[in-house]
DOVEXMI-828683 format. One record per residue (C-alpha): x, y, z; residue in three letters. Coordinates in Angstrom, 2 decimals. Example, Ala and Ser with C-alpha at 12.3 -4.5 7.8 and 13.67 -1.06 7.14 Angstrom:
! residues 2
{px=12.30 | py=-4.50 | pz=7.80 | mitor=ALA}
{px=13.67 | py=-1.06 | pz=7.14 | mitor=SER}
END
This chain:
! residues 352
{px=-24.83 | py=-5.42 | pz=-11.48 | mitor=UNK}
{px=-25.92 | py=-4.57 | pz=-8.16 | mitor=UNK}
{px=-29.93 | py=-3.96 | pz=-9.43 | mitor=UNK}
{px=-29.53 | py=-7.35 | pz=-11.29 | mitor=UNK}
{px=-29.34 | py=-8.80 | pz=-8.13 | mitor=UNK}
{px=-31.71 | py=-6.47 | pz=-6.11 | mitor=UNK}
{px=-34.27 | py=-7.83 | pz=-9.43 | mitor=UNK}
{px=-33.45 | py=-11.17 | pz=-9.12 | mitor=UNK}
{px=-34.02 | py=-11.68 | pz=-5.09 | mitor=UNK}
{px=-37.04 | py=-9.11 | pz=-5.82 | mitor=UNK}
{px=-38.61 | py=-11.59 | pz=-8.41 | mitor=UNK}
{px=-37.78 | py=-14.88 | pz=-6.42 | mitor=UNK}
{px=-38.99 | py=-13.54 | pz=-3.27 | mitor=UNK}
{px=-42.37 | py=-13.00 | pz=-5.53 | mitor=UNK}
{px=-42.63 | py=-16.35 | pz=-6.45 | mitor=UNK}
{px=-42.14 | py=-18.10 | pz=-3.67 | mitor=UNK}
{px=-44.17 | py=-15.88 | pz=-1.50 | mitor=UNK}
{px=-47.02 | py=-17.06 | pz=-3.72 | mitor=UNK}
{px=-46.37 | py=-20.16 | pz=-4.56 | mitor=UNK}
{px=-45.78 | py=-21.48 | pz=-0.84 | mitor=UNK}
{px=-49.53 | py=-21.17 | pz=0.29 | mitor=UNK}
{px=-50.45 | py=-22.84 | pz=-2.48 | mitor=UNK}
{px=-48.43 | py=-25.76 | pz=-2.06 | mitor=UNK}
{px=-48.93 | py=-25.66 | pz=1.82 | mitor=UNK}
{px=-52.52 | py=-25.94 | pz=1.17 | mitor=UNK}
{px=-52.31 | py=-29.07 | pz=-1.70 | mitor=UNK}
{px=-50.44 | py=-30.92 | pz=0.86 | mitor=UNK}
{px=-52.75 | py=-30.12 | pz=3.60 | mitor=UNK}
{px=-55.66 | py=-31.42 | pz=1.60 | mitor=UNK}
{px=-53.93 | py=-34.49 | pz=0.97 | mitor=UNK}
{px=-53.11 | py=-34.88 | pz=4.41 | mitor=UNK}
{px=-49.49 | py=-35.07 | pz=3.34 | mitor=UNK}
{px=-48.46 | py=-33.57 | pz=6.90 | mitor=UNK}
{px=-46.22 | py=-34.32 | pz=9.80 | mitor=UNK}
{px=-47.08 | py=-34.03 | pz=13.40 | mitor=UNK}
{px=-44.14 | py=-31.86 | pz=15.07 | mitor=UNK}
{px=-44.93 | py=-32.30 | pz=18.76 | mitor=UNK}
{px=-43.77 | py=-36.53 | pz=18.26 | mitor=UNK}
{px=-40.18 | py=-34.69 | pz=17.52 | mitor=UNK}
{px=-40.59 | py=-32.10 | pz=20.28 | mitor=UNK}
{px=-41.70 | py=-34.29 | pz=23.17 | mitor=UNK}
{px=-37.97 | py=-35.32 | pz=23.76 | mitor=UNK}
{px=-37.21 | py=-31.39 | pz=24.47 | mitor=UNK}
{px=-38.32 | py=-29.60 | pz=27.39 | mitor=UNK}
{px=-40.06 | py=-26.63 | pz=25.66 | mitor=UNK}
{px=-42.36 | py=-29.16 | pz=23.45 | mitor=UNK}
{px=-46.03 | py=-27.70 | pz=22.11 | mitor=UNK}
{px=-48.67 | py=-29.56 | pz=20.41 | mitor=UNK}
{px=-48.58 | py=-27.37 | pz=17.11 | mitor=UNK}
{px=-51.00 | py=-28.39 | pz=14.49 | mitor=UNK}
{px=-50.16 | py=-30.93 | pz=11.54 | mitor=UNK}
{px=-47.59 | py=-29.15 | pz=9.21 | mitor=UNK}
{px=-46.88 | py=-30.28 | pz=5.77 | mitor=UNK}
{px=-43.38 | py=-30.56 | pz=3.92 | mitor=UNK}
{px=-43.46 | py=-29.59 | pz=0.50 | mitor=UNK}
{px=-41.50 | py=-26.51 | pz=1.27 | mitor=UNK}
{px=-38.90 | py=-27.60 | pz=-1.55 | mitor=UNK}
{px=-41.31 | py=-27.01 | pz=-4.13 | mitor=UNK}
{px=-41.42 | py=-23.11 | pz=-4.10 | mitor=UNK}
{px=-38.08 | py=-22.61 | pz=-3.56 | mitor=UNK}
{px=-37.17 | py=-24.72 | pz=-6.55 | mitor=UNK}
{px=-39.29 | py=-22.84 | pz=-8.52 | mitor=UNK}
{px=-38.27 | py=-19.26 | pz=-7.36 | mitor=UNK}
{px=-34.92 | py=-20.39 | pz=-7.83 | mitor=UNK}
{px=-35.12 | py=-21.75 | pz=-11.24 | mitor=UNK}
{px=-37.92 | py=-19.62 | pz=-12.96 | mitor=UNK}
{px=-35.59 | py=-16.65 | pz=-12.05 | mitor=UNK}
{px=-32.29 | py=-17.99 | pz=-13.26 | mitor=UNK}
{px=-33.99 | py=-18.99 | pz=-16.31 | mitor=UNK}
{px=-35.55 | py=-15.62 | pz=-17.18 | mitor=UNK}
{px=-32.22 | py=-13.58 | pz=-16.39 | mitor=UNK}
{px=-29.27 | py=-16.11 | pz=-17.41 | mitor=UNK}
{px=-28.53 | py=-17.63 | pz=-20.97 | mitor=UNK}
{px=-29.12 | py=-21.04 | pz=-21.17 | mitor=UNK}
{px=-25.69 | py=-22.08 | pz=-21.39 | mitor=UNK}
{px=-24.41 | py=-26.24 | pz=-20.18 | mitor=UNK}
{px=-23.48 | py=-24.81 | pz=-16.79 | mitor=UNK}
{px=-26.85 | py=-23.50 | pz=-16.13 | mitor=UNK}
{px=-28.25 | py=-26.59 | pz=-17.56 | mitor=UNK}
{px=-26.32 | py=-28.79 | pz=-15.44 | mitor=UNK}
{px=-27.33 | py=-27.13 | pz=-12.47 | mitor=UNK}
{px=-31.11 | py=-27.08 | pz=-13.45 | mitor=UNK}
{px=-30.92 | py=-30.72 | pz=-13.60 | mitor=UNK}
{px=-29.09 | py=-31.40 | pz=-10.29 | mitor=UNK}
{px=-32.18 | py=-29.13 | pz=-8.28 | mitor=UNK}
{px=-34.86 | py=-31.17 | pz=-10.17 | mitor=UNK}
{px=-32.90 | py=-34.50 | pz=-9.08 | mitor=UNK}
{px=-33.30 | py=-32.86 | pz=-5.18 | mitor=UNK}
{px=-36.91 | py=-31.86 | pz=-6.22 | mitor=UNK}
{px=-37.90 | py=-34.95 | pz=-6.97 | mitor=UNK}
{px=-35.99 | py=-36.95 | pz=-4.01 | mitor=UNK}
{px=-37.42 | py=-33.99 | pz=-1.56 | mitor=UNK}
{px=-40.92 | py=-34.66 | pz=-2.71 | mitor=UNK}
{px=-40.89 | py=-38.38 | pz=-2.45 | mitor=UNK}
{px=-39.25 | py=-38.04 | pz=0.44 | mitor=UNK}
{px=-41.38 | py=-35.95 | pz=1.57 | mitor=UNK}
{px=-44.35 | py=-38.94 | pz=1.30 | mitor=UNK}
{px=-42.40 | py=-42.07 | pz=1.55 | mitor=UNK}
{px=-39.55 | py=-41.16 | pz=3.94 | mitor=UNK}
{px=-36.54 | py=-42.66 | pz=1.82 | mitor=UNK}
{px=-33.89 | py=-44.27 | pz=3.73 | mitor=UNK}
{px=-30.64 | py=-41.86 | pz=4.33 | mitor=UNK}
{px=-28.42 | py=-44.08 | pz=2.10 | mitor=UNK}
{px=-30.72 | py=-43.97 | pz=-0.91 | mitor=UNK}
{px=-30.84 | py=-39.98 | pz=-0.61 | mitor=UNK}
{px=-26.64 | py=-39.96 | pz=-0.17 | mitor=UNK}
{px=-26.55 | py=-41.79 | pz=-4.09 | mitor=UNK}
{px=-29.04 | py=-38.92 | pz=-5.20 | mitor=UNK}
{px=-26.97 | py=-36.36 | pz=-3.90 | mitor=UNK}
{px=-23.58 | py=-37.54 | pz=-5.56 | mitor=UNK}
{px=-25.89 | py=-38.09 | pz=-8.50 | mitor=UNK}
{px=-27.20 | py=-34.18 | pz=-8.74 | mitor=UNK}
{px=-23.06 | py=-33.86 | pz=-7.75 | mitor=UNK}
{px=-22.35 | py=-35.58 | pz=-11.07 | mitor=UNK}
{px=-24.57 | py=-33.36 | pz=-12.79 | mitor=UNK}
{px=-22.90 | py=-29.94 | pz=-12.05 | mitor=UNK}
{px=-19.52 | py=-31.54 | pz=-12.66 | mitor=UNK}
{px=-20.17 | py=-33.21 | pz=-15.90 | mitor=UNK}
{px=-21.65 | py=-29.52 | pz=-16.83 | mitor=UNK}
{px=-18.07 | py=-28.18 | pz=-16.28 | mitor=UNK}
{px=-17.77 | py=-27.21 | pz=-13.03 | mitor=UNK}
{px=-15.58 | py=-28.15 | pz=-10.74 | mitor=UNK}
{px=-12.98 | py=-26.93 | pz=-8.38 | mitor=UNK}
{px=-9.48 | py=-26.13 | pz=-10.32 | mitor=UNK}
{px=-7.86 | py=-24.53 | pz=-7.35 | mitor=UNK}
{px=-8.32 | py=-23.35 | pz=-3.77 | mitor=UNK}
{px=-6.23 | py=-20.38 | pz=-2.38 | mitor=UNK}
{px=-3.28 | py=-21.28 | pz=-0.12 | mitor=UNK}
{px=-3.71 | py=-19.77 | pz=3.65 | mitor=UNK}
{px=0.34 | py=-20.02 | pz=3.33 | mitor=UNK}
{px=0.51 | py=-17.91 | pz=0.12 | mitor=UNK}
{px=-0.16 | py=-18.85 | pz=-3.42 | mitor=UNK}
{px=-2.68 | py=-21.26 | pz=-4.81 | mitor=UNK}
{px=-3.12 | py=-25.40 | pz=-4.92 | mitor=UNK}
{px=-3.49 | py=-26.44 | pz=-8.56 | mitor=UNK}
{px=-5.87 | py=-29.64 | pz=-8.73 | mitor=UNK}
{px=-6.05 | py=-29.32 | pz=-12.80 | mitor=UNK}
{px=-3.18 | py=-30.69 | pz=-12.95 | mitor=UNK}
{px=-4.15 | py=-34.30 | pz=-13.16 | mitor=UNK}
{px=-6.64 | py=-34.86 | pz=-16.26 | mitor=UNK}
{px=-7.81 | py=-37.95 | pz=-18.28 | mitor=UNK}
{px=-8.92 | py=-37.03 | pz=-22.10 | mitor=UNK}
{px=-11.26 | py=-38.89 | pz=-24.20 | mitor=UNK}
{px=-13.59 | py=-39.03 | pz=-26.71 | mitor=UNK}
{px=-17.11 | py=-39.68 | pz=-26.86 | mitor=UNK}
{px=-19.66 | py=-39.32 | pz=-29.74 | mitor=UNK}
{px=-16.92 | py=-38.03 | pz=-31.81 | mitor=UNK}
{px=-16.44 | py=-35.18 | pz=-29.34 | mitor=UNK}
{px=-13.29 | py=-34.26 | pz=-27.36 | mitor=UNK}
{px=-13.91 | py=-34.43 | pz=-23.15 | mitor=UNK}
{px=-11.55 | py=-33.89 | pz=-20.13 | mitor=UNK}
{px=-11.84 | py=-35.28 | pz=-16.53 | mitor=UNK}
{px=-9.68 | py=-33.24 | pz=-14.05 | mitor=UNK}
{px=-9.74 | py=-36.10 | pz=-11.55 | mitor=UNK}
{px=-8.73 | py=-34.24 | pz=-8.68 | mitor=UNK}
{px=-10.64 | py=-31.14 | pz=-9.29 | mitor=UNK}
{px=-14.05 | py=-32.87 | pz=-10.18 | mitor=UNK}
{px=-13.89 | py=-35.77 | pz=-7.16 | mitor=UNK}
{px=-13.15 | py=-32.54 | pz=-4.98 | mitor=UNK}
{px=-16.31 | py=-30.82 | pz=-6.24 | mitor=UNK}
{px=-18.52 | py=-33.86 | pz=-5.78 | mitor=UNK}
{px=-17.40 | py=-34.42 | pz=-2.25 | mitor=UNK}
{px=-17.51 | py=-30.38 | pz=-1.58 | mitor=UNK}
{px=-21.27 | py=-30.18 | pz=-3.19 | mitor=UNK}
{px=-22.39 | py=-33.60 | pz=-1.13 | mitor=UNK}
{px=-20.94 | py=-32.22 | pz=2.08 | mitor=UNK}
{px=-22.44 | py=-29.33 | pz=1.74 | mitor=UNK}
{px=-26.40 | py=-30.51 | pz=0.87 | mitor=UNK}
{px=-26.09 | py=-32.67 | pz=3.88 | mitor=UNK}
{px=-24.93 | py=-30.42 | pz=6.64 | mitor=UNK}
{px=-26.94 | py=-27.64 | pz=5.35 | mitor=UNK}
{px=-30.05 | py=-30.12 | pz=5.91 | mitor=UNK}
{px=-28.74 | py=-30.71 | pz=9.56 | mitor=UNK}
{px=-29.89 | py=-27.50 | pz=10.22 | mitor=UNK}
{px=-33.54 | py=-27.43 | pz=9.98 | mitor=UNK}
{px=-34.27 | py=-28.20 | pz=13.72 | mitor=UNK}
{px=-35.86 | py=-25.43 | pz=14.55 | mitor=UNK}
{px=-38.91 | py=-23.07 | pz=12.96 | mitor=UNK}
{px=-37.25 | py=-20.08 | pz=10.64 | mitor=UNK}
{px=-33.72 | py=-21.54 | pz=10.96 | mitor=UNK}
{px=-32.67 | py=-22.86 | pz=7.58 | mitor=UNK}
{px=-34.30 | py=-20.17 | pz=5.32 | mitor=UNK}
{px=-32.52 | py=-17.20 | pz=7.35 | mitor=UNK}
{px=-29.26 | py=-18.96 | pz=7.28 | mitor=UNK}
{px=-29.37 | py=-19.09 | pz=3.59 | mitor=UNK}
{px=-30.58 | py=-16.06 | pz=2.81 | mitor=UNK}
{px=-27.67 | py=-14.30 | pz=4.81 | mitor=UNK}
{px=-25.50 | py=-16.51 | pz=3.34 | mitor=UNK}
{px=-26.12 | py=-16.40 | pz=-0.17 | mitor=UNK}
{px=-26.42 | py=-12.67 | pz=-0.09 | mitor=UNK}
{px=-23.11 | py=-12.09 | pz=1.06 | mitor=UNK}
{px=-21.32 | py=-14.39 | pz=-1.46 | mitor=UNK}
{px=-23.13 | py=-12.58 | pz=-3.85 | mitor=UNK}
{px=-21.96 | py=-9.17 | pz=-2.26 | mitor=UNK}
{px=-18.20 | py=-10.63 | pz=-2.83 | mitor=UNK}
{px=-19.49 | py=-11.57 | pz=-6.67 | mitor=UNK}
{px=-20.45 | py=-7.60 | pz=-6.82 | mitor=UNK}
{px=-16.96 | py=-6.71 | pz=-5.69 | mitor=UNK}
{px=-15.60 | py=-8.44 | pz=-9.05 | mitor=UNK}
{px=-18.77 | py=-7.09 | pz=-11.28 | mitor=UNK}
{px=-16.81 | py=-6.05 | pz=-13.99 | mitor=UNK}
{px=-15.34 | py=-9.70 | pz=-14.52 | mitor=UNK}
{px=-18.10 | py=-11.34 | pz=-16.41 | mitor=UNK}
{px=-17.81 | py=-14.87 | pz=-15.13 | mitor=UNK}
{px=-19.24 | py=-13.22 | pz=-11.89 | mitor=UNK}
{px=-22.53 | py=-11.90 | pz=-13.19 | mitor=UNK}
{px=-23.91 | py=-15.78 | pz=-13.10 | mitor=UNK}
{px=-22.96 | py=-15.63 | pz=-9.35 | mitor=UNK}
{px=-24.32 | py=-12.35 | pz=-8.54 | mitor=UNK}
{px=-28.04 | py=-13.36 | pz=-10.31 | mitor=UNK}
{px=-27.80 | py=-17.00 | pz=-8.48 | mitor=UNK}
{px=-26.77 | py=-15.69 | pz=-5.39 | mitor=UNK}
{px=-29.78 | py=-13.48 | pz=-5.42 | mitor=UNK}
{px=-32.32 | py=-15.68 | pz=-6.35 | mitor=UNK}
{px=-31.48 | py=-18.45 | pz=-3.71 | mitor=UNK}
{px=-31.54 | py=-15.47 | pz=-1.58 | mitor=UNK}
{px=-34.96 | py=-14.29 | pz=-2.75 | mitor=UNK}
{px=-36.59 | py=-17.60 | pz=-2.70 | mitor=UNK}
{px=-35.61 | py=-18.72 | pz=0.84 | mitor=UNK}
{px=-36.74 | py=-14.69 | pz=1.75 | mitor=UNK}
{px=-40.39 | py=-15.38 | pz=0.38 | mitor=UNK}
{px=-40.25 | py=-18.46 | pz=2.49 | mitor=UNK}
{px=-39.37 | py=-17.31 | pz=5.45 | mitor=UNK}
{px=-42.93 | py=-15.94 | pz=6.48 | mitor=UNK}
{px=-44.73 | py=-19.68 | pz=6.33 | mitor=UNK}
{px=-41.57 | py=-20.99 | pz=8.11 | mitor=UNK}
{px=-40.81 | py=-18.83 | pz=10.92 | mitor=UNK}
{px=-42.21 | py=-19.99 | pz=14.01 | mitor=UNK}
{px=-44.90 | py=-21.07 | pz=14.45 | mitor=UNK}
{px=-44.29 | py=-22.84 | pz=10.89 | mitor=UNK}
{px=-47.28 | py=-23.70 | pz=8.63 | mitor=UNK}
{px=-45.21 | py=-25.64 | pz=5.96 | mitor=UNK}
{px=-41.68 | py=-27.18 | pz=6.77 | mitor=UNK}
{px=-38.63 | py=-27.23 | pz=3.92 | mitor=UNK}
{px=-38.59 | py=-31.08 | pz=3.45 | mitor=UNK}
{px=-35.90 | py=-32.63 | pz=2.29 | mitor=UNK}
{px=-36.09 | py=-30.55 | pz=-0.97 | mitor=UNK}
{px=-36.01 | py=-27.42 | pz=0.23 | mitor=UNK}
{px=-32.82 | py=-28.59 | pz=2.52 | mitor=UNK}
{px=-30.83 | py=-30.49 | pz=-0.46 | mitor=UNK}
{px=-31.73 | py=-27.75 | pz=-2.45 | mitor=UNK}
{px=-30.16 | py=-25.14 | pz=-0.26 | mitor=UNK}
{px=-26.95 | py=-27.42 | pz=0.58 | mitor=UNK}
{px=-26.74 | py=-27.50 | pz=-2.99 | mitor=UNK}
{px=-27.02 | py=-24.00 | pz=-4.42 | mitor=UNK}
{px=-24.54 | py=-22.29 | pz=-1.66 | mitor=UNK}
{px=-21.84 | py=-25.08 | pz=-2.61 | mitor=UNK}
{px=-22.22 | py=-24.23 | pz=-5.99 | mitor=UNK}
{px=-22.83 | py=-20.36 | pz=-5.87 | mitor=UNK}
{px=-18.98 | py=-21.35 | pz=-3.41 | mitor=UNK}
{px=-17.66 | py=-22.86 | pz=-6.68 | mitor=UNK}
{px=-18.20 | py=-20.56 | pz=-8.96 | mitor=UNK}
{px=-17.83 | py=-17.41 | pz=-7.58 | mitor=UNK}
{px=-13.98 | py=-18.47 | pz=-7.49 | mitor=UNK}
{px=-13.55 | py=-21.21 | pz=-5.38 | mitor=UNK}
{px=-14.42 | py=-18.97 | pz=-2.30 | mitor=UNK}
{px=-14.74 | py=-22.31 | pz=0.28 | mitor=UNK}
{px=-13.55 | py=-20.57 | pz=2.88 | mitor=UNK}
{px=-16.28 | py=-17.84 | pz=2.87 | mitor=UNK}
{px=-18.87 | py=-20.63 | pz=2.98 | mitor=UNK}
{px=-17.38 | py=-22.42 | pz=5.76 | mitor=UNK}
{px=-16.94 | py=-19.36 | pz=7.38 | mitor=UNK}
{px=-20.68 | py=-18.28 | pz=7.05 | mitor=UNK}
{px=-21.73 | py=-21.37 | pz=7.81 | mitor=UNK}
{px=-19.45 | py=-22.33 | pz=10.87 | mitor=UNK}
{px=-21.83 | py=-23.10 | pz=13.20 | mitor=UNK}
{px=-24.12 | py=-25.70 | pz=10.94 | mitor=UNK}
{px=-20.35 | py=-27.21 | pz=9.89 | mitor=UNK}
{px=-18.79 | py=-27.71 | pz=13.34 | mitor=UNK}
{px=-22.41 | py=-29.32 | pz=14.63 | mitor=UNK}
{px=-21.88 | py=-31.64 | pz=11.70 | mitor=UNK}
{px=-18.58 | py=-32.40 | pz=12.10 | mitor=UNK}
{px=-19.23 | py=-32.77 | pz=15.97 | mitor=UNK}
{px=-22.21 | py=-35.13 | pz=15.37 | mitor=UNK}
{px=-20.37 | py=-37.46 | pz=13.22 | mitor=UNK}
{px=-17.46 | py=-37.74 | pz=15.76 | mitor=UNK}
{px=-19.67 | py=-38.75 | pz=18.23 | mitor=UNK}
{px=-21.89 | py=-40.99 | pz=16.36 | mitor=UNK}
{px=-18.75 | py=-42.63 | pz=15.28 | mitor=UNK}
{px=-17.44 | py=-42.69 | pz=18.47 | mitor=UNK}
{px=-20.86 | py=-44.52 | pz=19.99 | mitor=UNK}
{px=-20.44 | py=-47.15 | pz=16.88 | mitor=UNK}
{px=-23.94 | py=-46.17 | pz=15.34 | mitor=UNK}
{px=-24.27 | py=-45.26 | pz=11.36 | mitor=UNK}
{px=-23.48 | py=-41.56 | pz=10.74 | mitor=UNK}
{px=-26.83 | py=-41.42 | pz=8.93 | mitor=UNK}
{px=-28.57 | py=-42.14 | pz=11.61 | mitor=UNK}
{px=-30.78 | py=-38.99 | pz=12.80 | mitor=UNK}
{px=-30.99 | py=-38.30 | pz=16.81 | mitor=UNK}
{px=-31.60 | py=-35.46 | pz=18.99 | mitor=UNK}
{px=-28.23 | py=-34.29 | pz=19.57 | mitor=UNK}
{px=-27.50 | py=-31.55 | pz=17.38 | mitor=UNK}
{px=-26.52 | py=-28.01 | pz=18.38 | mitor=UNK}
{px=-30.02 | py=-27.10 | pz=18.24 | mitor=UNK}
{px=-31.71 | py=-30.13 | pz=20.26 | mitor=UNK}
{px=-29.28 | py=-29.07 | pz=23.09 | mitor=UNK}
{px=-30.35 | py=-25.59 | pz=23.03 | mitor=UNK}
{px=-34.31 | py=-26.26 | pz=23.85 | mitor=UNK}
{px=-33.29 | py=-28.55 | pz=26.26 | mitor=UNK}
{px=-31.55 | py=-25.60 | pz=28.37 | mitor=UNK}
{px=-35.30 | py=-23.93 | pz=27.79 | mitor=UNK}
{px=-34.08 | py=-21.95 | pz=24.28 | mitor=UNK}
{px=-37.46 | py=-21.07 | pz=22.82 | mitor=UNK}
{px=-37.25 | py=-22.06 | pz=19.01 | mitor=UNK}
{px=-37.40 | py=-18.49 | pz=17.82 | mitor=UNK}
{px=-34.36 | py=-17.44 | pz=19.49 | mitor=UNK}
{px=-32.25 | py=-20.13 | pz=17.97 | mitor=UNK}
{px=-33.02 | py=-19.46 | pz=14.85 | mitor=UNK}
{px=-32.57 | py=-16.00 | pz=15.43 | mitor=UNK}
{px=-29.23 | py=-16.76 | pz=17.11 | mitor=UNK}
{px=-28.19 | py=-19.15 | pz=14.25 | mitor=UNK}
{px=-28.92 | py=-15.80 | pz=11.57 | mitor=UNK}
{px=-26.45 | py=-13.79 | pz=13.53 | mitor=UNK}
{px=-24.09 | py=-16.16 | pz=14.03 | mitor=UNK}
{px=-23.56 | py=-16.34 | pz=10.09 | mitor=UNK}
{px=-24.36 | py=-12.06 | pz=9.54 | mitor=UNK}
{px=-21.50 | py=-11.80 | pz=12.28 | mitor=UNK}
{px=-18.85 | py=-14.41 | pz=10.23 | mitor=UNK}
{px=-20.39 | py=-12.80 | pz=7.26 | mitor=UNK}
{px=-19.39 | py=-9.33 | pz=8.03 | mitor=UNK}
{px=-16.06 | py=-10.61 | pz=9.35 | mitor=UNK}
{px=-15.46 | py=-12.64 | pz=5.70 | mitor=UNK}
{px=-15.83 | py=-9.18 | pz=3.86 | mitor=UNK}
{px=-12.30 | py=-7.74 | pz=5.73 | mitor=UNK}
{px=-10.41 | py=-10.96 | pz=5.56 | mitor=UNK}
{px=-8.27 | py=-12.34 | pz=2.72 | mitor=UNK}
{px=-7.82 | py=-16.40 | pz=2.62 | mitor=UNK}
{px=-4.75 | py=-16.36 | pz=5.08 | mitor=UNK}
{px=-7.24 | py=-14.98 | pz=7.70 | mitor=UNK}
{px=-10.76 | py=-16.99 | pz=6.79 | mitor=UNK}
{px=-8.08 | py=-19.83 | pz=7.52 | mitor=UNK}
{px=-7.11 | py=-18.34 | pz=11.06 | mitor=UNK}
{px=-10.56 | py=-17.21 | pz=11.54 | mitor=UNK}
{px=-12.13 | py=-19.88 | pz=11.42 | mitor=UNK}
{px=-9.38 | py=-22.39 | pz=12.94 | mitor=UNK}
{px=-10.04 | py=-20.45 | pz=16.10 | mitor=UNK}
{px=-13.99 | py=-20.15 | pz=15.64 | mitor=UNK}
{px=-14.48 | py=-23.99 | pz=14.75 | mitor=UNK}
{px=-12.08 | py=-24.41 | pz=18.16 | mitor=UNK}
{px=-14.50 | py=-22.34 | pz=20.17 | mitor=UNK}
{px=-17.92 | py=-23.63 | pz=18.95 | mitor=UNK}
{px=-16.83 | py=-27.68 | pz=19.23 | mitor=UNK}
{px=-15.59 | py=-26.41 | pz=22.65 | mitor=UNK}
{px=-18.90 | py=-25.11 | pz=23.44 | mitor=UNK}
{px=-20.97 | py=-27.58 | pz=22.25 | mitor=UNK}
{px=-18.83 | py=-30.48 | pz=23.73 | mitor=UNK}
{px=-19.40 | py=-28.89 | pz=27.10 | mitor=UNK}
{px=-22.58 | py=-28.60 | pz=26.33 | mitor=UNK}
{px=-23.44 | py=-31.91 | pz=25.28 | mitor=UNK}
{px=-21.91 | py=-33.00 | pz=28.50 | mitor=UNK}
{px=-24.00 | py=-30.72 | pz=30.59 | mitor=UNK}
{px=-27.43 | py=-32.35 | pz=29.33 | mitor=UNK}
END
């Protein structure tokens, strides 16, 4: 299984290495850009960088589902999770030209939520750090529709919406700098599918391990246009879409949330820390400022590369680390880790 997915990042990496130019350059002619340097001229290391475009959602999307389409069977799972990425396509996109208000783009996300879980996937259990497993199929309503027998496992599908929402936001949150989201999600989603090769000869696992690589593959062929300095930005598309994917790819590769969290510890304590304090200052949790992780780093005169760069090793480092470490100790882990990065970037926050 390991060549399957070697082909599949191979073959998404294709596509969106040649469909990003392409889209780059349709915005540009439209003059569907954004003007970085009226974000950077609140951080000290601010340049006037030519007008970028979004957009960046659109080869992704299509790297991501051209290759699961050509290498999975079209089965309701896959279908359900085609649908949810063209719901964030097409919110990305007009977001993208309109700039939709934060609330509107929370309903789309619990709505491309709804669509994985009413495909039949959802979260049945989580492993206990303590020993043994929590059971959340326990409570489930049946009914009939169209003639048809259907089950709601209450607990287990509200768990997945909120897990899948969660995790398309706070991905987003980290798109602050050049390079920074695709990196992140290519080291993620390559090791979760490294775990899915562990288990290759379980066949529920060979969805995960083609997935895995082709978000991997399309965020790789990315990568070029994005990294500093960018010529097309991810939009809200290619962030949702990312968010998305790695909650999902979390799901089903059996209910491995704590590798996620772990691999993703510093975008998940930034979120959790920027909600706090928003809360704490009485303003909407929606409400985007210039106080995450990564605004505080250029102000201390980080150049953009290196915090994407130091964002990728963050998650290689707790992605190594995840490979050695059995639930008990991703709970440990990252108990102490989450304690050490809000303790950093509290100081931190205080410091600027």
């Amino acid at each position: 299984m390991i060549s399957q997915f070697i082909i599949s990042l191979i073959v998404a990496s294709l596509i969106s290495l040649m469909t990003t130019p392409l889209v780059r350059n349709f915005f540009i002619k439209r003059n569907w850009v954004e003007y970085p340097w009226e974000k950077q001229k609140k951080t000290k290391n601010a340049t006037a960088l030519a007008p970028v475009p979004r957009g960046g959602g659109i080869p992704v999307y299509l790297a991501v589902v051209l290759t699961i389409i050509l290498f999975l069977p079209l089965d309701k799972h896959l279908l359900g999770i085609i649908i949810a990425c063209t719901i964030n396509l097409l919110v990305g996109v007009a977001d993208d030209l309109w700039d939709l208000s934060p609330g509107f783009r929370l309903i789309t996300n619990v709505l491309a939520a709804l669509a994985i879980v009413i495909s039949g996937i959802g979260i049945a259990f989580l492993s206990n750090p303590f020993g043994g497993v929590i059971d959340f199929s326990l409570w489930r309503y049946d009914f009939t529709l169209f003639g048809l027998p259907h089950s709601i496992w209450i607990v287990s599908d509200l768990l997945a919406i909120i897990w899948i929402t969660w995790c398309t936001n706070i991905v987003g949150w980290s798109t602050g700098v050049d390079g920074q989201l695709p990196g992140l999600v290519v080291i993620a989603a390559t090791f979760i599918g490294i775990l899915g090769l562990r288990f290759h000869n379980d066949i529920t696992q060979w969805p995960v391990i083609v997935l895995a690589g082709a978000l991997a593959g399309a965020y790789l062929g990315f990568l070029p246009y994005n990294i500093f300095p960018q010529s097309i930005m991810p939009g809200y598309g290619g962030k949702s879409l990312a968010g998305l994917l790695l909650a999902v790819l979390a799901i089903l590769s059996g209910a491995k949330l704590a590798t996620l969290i772990l691999l993703l510890s510093v975008p998940m304590v930034d979120a959790i820390f920027v909600i706090i304090r928003r809360l704490l200052n009485h303003q909407s949790i929606f409400q985007s400022d210039n106080r995450h992780l990564h605004h505080q780093l250029l102000r201390l005169g980080w150049k953009r590369s290196q915090i994407a760069v130091f964002y990728w090793l963050v998650s290689l480092l707790f992605g190594i680390i995840s490979l050695f470490l059995n639930s008990t100790q991703k709970f440990y882990a990252f108990l102490g880790i989450f304690l050490l990065l809000f303790s950093f970037t509290w100081r931190l926050s205080r410091r600027i």
